[in-house]
DRENBA-703996 format. One record per residue (C-alpha): x, y, z. Coordinates in nm, 4 decimals, always signed. Layout:
N
px, py, pz
X, Y, Z
...
***
This chain:
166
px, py, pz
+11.5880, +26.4492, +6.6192
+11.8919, +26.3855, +6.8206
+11.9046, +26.5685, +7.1687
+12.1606, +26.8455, +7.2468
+12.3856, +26.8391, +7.5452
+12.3005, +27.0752, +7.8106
+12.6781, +27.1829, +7.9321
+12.7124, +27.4319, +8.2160
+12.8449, +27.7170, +8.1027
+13.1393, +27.8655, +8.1568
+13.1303, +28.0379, +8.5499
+12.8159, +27.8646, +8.6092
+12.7466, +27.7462, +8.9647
+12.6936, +27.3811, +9.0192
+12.5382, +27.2539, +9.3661
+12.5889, +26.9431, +9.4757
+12.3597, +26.7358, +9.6837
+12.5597, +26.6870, +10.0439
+12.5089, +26.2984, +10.1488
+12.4841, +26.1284, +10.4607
+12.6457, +25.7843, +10.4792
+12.3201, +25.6516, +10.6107
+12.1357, +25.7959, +10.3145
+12.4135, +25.7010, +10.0574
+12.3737, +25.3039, +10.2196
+12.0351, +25.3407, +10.1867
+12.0254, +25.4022, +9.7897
+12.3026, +25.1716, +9.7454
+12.0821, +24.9719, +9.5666
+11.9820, +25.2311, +9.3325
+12.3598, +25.3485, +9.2887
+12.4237, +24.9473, +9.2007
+12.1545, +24.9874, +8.8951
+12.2550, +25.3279, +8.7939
+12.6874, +25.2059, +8.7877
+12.5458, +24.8630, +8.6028
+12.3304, +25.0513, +8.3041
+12.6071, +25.3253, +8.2891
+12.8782, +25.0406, +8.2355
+12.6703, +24.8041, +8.0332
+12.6091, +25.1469, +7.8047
+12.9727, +25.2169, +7.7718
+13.0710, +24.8556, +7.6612
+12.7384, +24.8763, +7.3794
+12.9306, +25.1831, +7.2998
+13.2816, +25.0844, +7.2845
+13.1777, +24.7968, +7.0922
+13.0050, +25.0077, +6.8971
+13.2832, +25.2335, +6.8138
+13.5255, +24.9140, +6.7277
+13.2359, +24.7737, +6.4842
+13.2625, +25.1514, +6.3452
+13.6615, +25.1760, +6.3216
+13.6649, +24.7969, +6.1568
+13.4638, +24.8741, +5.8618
+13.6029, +25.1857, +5.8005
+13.9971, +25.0572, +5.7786
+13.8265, +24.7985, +5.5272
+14.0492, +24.8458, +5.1824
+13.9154, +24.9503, +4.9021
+13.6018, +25.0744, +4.8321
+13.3079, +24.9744, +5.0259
+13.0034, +24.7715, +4.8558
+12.7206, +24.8061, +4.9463
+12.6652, +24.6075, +5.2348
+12.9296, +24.7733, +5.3828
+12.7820, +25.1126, +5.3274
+12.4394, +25.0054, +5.4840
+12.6208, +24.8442, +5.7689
+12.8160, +25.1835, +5.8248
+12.4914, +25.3421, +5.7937
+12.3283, +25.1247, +6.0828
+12.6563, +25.1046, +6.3138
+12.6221, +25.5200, +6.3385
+12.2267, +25.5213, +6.3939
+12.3831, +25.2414, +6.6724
+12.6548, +25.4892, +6.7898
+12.3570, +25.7917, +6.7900
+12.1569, +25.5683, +7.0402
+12.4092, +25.4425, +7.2790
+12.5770, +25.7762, +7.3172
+12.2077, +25.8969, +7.3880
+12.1141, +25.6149, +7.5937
+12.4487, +25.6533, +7.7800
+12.3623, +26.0861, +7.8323
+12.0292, +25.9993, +7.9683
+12.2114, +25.7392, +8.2643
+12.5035, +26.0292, +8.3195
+12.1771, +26.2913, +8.3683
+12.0358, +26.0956, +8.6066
+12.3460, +26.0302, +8.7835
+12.4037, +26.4489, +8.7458
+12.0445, +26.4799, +8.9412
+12.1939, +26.2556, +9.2494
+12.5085, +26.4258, +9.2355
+12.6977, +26.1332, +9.1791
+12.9719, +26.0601, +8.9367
+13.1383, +25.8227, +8.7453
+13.5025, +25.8235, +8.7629
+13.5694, +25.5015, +8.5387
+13.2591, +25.3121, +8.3928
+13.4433, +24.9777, +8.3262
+13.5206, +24.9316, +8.6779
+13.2071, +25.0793, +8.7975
+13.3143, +25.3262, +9.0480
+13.1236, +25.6188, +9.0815
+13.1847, +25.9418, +9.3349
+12.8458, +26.0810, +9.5769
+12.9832, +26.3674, +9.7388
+12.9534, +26.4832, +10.1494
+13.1168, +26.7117, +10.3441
+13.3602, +26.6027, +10.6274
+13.3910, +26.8576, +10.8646
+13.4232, +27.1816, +10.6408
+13.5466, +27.0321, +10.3210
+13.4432, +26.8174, +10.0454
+13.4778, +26.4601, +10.0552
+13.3862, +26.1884, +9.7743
+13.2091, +25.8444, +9.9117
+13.3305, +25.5601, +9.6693
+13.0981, +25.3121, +9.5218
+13.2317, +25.0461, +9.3800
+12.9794, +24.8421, +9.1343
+13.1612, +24.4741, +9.1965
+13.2201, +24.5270, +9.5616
+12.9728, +24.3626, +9.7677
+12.8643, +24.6687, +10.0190
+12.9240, +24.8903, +9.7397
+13.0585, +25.1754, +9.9499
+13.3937, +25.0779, +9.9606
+13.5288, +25.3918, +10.0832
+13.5858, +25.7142, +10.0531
+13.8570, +26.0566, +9.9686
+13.8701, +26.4321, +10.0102
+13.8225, +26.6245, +9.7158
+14.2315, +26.7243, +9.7347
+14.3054, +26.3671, +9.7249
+14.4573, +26.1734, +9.4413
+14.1310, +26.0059, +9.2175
+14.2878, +25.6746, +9.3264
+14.2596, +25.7568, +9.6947
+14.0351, +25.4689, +9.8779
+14.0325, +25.6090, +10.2471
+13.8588, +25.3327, +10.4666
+13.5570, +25.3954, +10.5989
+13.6177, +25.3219, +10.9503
+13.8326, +25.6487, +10.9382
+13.5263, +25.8646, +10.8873
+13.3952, +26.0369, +11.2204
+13.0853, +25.9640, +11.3665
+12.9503, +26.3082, +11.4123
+12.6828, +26.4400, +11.1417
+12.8462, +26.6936, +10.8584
+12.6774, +27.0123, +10.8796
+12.3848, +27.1450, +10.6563
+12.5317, +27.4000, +10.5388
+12.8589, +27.5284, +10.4961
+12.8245, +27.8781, +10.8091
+12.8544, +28.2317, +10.6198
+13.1814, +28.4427, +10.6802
+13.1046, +28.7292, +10.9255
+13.1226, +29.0784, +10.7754
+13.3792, +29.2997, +10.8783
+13.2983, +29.5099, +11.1597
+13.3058, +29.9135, +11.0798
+13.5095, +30.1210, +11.3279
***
């Protein structure tokens, strides 16, 4: 039985884990395997896909080889994209995202100051943190990480005070 997506719905709230750079270094490791599977799952996929596209522009009618491998190359295409859902899930639990899964960069959010900042992981570079951008920025943005400031981000974002009756 092939698994449904779950998508937020429309106006639903999404909360997002708030990471410390110490705590992002930390699971750098676990970011490394997460960016590998996710890439190594879109290139089954986009192989996948061409396999797919190649046997359908075939001329003519398809025998019957052709028709079983179609058959197979979608059961394929069912698994990867499922295989693929499952990785982006777990990402989804850590709050971290992938902004291009051939290059292997993925987003784990944190809060600098009062707004939202992205840490950048990048899969081939050797610390794997490689940097990091404000939400505003462009997605190309690679702020270095000596720019960041020392002092903690805050728990929590601090309530507006209500207005004072006269």
């Amino acid at each position: 039985m092939p698994q449904q997506r779950h998508e937020p719905e429309a106006g639903a709230i999404l909360t997002l884990r708030m990471w410390s750079y110490p705590d992002a270094r930390k699971a750098v490791p676990y970011f490394r395997s997460l960016a590998q599977s996710l890439r190594d799952g879109w290139l089954d996929l986009r192989n996948i896909q061409e396999h797919q596209k190649k046997l359908e522009a075939r001329e003519g009618k398809p025998d019957r080889d052709t028709l079983i491998d179609l058959d197979n190359t979608g059961k394929d295409l069912a698994q990867a994209e499922g295989r693929l859902q499952e990785i982006i899930e777990e990402m989804m639990g850590l709050s971290a995202y992938c902004i291009d899964p051939n290059a292997g960069l993925v987003v784990i959010p944190f809060l600098r100051g009062h707004e939202l900042a992205w840490f950048v992981f990048d899969l081939f570079d050797d610390a794997g943190i490689c940097g990091w951008r404000l939400y505003t920025d462009p997605l190309e943005t690679r702020r270095p990480l000596a720019d960041l400031e020392t002092e903690a981000a805050p728990a929590a974002l601090p309530a507006p005070q209500p207005p004072m009756l006269n």
